[in-house]
N, C-alpha and C positions, 0 to 999 in steps of 0.2 A: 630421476625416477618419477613414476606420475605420483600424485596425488589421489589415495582411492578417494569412492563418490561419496563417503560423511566425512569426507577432511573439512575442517575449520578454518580459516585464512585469518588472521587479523592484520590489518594494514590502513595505511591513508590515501585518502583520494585528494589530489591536488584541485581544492576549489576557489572560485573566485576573493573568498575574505579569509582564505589559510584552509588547511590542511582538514580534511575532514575523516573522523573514524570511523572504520567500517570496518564489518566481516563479512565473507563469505562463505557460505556454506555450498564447496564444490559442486557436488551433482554428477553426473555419468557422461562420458565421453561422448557417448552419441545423442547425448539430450535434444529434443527439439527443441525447447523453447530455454529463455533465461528471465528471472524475474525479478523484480524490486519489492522492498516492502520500508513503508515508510511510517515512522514513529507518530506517536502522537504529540499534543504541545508540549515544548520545551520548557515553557515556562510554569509548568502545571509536573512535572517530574518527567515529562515523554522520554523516554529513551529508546536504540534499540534492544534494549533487553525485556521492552515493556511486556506483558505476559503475553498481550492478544497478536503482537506484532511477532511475539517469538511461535507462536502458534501458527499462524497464519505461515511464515518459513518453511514449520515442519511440514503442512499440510502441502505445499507447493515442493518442496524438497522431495518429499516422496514420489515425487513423478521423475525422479531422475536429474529432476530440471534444477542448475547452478540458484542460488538465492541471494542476493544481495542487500544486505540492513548496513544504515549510515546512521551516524548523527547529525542532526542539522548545527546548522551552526552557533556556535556557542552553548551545546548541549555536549553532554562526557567529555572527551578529548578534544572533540572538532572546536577549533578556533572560530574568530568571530563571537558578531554580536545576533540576536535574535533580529529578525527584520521584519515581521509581522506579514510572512507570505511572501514579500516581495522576495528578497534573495534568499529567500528556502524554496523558490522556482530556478533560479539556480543548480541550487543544491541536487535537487531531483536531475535536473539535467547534467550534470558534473556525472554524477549516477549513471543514468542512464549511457552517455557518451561512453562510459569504461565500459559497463557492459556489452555493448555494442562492438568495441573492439578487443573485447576480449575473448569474448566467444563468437560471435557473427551469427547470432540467433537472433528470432524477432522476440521482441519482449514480452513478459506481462506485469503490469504494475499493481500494486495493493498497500492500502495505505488504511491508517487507523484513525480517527478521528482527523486530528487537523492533517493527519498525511496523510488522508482521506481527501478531503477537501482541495488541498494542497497539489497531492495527486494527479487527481482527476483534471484541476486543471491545466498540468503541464502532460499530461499521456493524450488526452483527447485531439490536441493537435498533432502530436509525434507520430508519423507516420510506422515508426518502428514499433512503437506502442499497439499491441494486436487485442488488449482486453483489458479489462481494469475493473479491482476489485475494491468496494469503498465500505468498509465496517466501522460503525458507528459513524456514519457521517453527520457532522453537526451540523443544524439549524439554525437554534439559537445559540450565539456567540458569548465566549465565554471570556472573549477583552476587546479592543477597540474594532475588532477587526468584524466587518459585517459580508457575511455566505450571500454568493452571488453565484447561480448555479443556470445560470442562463446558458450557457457556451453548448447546455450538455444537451440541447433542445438539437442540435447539429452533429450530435457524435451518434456516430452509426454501430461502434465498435459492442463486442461481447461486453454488457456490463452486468455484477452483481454488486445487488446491496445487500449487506446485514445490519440488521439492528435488533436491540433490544425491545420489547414490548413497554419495557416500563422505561427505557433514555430520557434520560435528565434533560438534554439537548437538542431531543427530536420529538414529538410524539408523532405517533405511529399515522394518524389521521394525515399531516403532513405530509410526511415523508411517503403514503403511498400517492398522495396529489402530486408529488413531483416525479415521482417516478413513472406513473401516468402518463406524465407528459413528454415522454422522450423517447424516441424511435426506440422499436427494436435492432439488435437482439437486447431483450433486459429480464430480468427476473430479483426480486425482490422476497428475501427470509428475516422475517418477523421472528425475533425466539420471544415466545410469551412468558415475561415476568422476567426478563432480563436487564439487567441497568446497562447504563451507558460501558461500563468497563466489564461487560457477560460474567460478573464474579460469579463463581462456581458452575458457569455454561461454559469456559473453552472447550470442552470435548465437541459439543455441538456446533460452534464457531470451525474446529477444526476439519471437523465432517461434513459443517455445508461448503466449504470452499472444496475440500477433496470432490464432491458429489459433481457440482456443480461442473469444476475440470476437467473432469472424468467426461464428465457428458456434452461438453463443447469444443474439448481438443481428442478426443479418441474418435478415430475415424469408423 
């Protein structure tokens, strides 16, 4: 029997340092597209059930389209050790690979702060990868690890950023300096007075990603 389109899946994805947890949240049979959405740091509490990440889900769910949230590794269930970006580019691609044969749609990815970051770096080369969504992408680093956002000066693909007005981790002057600097297609939403974690903005986080989809994938 199928599976209707808000079915739940919970399950593992066989990744390179063990077993990684993940849900799906099905989607409609004739979906066009399939999407990722990736947590923020693990070492900071990220999970997928983070609120902006479970957001961001609903928000791309409702287009019909299948949704895929993992842990990275050594975050809830998923085995492994944290590797500071290095094999949580993996992880995205372990991701990405299922999705690809599971459904045989071109993807879109969306990540939240460090899955933001993290992201953007492993979609931007993936050919399969068709757009990529970065919320609360961080600037200043929050452990050893230093944001190096050069790759993105070459990515031609649909991107949006969201941030907060008031992010801990980016201020707004930056972040439109860099967003500035990167071919279109791009478009960048500022929520005024929002922190790094949109407390009491998801509804608006939900609705610029719906907007934003609405008006880049509707023909």
């Amino acid at each position: 029997m199928t599976d209707p389109p808000n079915a739940i899946r919970s399950f593992f994805l066989p990744g390179a340092a063990g077993p990684l947890e993940a849900l799906l949240n099905r989607g409609a049979d004739h979906a066009a597209y399939a999407a990722l959405v990736c947590h923020p740091h693990p070492l900071y509490g990220g999970t997928f059930h983070t609120k902006v990440v479970y957001h961001a889900m609903k928000a791309l769910n409702s287009f019909g389209w299948p949704v895929l949230r993992f842990n990275f590794r050594g975050a809830g269930r998923s085995r492994g050790e944290h590797d500071h970006g290095r094999g949580e580019l993996d992880d995205i691609r372990t991701a990405l690979n299922w999705l690809d044969c599971e459904f045989h749609r071109p993807l879109i990815l969306a990540g939240f702060s460090f899955g933001a970051a993290t992201g953007l770096t492993a979609a931007c080369p993936d050919l399969r990868v068709k757009a990529a969504i970065a919320l609360g992408l961080p600037l200043t680093p929050i452990d050893d690890r230093r944001y190096d956002y050069s790759f993105l000066r070459t990515c031609a693909k649909p991107k949006l950023f969201v941030s907060g007005g008031a992010d801990q981790f980016a201020s707004s002057t930056e972040l439109q300096e860099l967003v500035d600097g990167l071919p279109p297609p791009k478009k960048l939403v500022l929520i005024e007075g929002a922190d790094h974690f949109f407390e009491g903005r998801l509804r608006e986080v939900r609705e610029t990603i719906e907007n934003w989809t609405r008006e880049t994938f509707t023909p």
